[in-house]
C-alpha positions in Angstrom: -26.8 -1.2 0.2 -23.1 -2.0 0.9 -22.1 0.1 4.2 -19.5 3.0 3.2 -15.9 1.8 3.8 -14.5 4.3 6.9 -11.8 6.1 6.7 -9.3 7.7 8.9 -7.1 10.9 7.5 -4.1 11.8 8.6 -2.4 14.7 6.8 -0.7 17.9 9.4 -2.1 20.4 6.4 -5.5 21.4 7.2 -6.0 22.4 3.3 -5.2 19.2 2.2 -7.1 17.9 4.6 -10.2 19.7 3.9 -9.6 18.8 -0.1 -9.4 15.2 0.2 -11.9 15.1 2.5 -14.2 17.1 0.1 -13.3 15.2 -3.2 -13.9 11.5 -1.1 -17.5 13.1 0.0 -18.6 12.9 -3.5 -19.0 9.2 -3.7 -21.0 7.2 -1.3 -18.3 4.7 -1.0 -16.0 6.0 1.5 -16.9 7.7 4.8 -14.4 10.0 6.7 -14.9 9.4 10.3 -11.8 11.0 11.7 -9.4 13.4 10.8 -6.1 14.2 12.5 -2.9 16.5 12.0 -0.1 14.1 13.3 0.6 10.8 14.2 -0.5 11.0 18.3 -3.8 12.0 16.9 -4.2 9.3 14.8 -3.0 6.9 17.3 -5.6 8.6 19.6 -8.5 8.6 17.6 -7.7 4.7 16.5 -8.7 3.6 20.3 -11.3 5.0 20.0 -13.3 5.1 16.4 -13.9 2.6 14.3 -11.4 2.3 11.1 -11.4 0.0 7.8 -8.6 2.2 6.5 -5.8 4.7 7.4 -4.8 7.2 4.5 -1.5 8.5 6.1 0.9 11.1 5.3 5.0 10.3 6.0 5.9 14.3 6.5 4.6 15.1 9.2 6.1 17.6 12.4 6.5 15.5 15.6 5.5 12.0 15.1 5.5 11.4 11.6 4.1 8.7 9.3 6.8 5.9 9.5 6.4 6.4 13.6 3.3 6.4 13.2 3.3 2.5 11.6 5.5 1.4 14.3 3.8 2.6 17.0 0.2 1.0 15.1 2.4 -2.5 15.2 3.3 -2.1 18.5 -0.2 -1.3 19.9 -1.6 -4.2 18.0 -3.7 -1.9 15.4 -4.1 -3.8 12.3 -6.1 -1.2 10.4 -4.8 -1.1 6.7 -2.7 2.0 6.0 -2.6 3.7 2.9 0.1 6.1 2.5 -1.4 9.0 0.5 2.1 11.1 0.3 3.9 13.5 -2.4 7.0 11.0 -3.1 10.1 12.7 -2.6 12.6 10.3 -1.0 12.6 6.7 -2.3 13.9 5.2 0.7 10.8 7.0 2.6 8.8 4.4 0.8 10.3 1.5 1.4 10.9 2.2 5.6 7.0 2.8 5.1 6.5 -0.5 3.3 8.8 -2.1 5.5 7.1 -0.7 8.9 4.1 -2.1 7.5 1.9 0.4 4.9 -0.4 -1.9 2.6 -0.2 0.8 0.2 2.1 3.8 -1.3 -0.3 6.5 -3.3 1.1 9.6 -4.9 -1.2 12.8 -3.9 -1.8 13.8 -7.8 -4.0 10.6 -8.0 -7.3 10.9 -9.3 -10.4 10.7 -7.3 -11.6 7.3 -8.9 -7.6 6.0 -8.3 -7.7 7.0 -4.5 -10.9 5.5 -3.9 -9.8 1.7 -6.1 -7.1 2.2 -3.6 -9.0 2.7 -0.4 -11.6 -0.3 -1.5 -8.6 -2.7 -2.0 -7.3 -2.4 1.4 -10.5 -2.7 3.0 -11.1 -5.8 1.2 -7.7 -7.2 2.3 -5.6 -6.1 -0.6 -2.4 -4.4 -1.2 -1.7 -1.3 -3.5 1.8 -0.1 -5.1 0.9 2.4 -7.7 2.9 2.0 -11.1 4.6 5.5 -11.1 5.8 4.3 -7.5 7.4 0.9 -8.7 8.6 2.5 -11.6 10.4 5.4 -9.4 11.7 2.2 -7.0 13.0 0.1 -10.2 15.1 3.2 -11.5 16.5 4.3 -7.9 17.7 0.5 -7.5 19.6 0.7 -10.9 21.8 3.6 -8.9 21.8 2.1 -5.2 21.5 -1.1 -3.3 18.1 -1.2 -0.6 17.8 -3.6 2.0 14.7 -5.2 2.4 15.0 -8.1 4.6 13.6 -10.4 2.2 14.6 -13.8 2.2 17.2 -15.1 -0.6 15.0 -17.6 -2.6 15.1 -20.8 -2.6 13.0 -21.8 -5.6 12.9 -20.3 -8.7 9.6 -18.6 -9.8 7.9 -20.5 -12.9 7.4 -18.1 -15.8 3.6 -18.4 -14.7 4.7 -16.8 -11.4 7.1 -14.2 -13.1 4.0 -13.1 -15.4 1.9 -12.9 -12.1 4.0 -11.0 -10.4 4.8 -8.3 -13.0 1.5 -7.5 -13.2 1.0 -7.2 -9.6 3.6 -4.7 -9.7 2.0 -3.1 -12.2 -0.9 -2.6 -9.9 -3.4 -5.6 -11.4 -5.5 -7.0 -9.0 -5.7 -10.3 -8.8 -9.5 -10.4 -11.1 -7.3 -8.2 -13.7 -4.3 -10.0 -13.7 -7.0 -13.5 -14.6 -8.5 -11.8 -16.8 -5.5 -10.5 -18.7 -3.3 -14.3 -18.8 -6.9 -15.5 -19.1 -6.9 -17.7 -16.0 -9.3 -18.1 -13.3 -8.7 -15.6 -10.4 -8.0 -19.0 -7.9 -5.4 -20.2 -9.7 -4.0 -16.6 -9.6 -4.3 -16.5 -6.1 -2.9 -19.8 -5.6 0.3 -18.4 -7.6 0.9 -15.5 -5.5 0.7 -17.6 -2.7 3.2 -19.6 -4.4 5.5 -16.9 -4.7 5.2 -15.3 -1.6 6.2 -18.7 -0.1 9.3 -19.1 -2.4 10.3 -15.5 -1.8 9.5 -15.6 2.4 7.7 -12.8 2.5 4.0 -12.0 3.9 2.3 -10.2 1.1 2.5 -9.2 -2.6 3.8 -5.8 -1.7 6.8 -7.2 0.0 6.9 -9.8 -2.6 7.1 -6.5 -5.6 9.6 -4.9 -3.5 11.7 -8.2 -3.1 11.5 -8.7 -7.1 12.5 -5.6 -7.5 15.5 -5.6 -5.4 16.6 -8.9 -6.8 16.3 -7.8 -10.5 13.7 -10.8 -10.9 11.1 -8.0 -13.1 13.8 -6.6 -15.0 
C-alpha cells in the first residue's frame, strides 16, 4: 500500500481549517500532519515535521503567504507549496508564483480537484488551475506584469505551442500524450524544450511567461 502523501495546512481561519482538514480525511491518500494559523507556524513546524506538501493560504495577519515562500527559499525548504487561496488580487498570484508556489488553487475546488492537486506536487509536478490562467489571460489584456522571464530566443515549434496550451490548461503531461496522441517522453522532452527556449525553470513559469508574451493567445 502506497504511504499517504503528508500534508502541511496553513490557513489563519480555524473553520477553514477544521473543513479542509475534514473533507481531505475522507480519502486515504493524503495525511494532515500539521496544521498552523500563520506563516511563523508553518515555518516552525517545517523544522521539525516531515512535509511532502504545503497547502498555503496568501491572507494571512502577520506573516502572510508570499513571506511565508521567501522565507521557505531562504531557509533552504524545498517542500512543494500549493496555494489553496480565494483569488482576489491577480498580482497576489503571480508574486506567489514568482516567490516560488508550485501551485495556485481556488478554495471552491472540489475534494477530488484538491487532492489531483496535492498528488501532483508530491510527485514533482506543477499545478495552475484553468479558472486561474483564464483570470491571468484577461487581467493581462488590461495591464502589463513583470515576470522576469527571459525574452526568447527561439521560437516554439507548433508541437511545443500545442504542449504548452494544454499545460496551461492544467493537462498533465500523461493527458496532454494522450490527447496529441504522443508518448508521455516525447511530451516531456517538449517541455523541456520550451522551458529551455523560454529560460525559465518549470512549466508554471513557462505558462506564466506565455501568457505575458501573448504566445497562447
Amino acid at each position: 500500500m502506497t504511504a499517504a502523501i503528508r500534508v502541511l495546512l496553513v490557513d489563519d481561519q480555524t473553520l477553514v481549517r477544521q473543513g479542509i482538514r475534514s473533507l481531505l480525511a475522507l480519502t486515504d491518500e493524503v495525511d494532515v500532519v500539521g496544521e498552523g494559523a500563520d506563516g511563523d507556524e508553518a515555518l516552525e513546524l517545517l523544522a521539525r515535521v516531515d512535509v511532502d506538501v504545503v497547502l498555503l493560504d496568501l491572507r494571512m495577519p502577520g506573516r502572510d503567504g508570499i513571506a511565508t515562500l521567501h522565507a521557505m527559499a531562504e531557509r533552504g525548504h524545498t517542500t512543494p507549496v500549493l496555494v489553496l487561496t480565494t483569488f482576489d488580487d491577480d498580482e497576489l498570484v503571480l508574486a506567489s508564483l514568482r516567490a516560488g508556489a508550485k501551485g495556485y488553487l481556488l478554495k471552491d475546488v472540489t475534494l477530488e480537484q484538491l487532492v489531483s492537486g496535492v498528488r501532483c506536487l508530491a510527485a514533482g509536478g506543477t499545478l495552475l488551475q484553468p479558472a486561474v490562467t483564464e483570470r491571468l489571460l484577461r487581467a493581462m489584456t488590461d495591464r502589463s506584469f513583470n515576470i522576469g522571464g527571459a525574452v526568447t530566443p527561439e521560437p516554439l515549434t507548433p508541437r511545443e505551442l500545442d504542449v504548452l496550451r494544454l499545460a496551461a490548461a492544467g493537462w498533465s503531461n500523461r493527458e496532454i500524450a494522450k490527447g496529441l496522441h504522443l508518448a508521455e517522453g516525447t511530451v516531456k522532452n517538449h517541455m523541456s524544450s520550451v522551458l529551455l527556449k523560454l529560460g525559465v525553470r518549470d512549466r508554471t513559469r513557462a505558462v506564466l511567461h506565455a501568457l505575458e508574451s501573448g504566445l497562447l493567445e
